[in-house]
N, C-alpha and C positions, 0 to 999 in steps of 0.2 A: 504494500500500500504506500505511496508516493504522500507527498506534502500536499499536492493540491485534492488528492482526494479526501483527507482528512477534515483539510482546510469544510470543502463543501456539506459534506457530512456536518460538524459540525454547527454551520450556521442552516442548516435545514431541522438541527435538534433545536437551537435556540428561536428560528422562527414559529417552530410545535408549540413552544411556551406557555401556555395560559396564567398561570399562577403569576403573581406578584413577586412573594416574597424569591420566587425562585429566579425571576430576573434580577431583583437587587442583590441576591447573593454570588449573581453572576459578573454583576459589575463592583462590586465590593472587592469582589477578588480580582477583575481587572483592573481596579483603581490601586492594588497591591504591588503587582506586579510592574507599575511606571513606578512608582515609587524609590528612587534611591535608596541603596543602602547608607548606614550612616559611617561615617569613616571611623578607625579606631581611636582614640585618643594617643596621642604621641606623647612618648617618656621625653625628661628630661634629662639631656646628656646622649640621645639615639644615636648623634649623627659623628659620636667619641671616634677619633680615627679615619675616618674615610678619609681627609685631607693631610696626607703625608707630607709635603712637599709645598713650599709656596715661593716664588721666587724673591728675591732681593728686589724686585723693581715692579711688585705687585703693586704700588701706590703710586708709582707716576703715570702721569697725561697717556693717553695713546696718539701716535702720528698720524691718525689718521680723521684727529677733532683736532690738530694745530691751530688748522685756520679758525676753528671757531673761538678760541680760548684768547685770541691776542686783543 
């Protein structure tokens, strides 16, 4: 059985529908699933280490905003 047969199946069970409550709990649950998850809270201190290395010359200008800095 392929995706779009599903697909059709499906929306020929939900136009059978009569019941109320059973459309709202249809859209209950599709108003679920757009729903975002929520992000985990981030520890302090996480990102300890990723950044090994930083050069000697991380705080000056770049040449390529000269012109704009004069």
């Amino acid at each position: 059985m392929n995706i779009q047969t599903k697909k059709l199946e499906l929306l020929d069970w939900i136009i059978q529908i009569n019941d109320i409550s059973i459309i709202r709990e249809v859209e209950n649950f599709i108003g679920s699933l757009k729903q975002p998850k929520p992000l985990k809270k981030r520890k302090f201190g996480c990102g300890k280490g990723i950044f090994t290395y930083v050069s000697d010359d991380f705080d000056e200008s770049l040449d390529d905003f000269k012109e704009y800095m004069q």
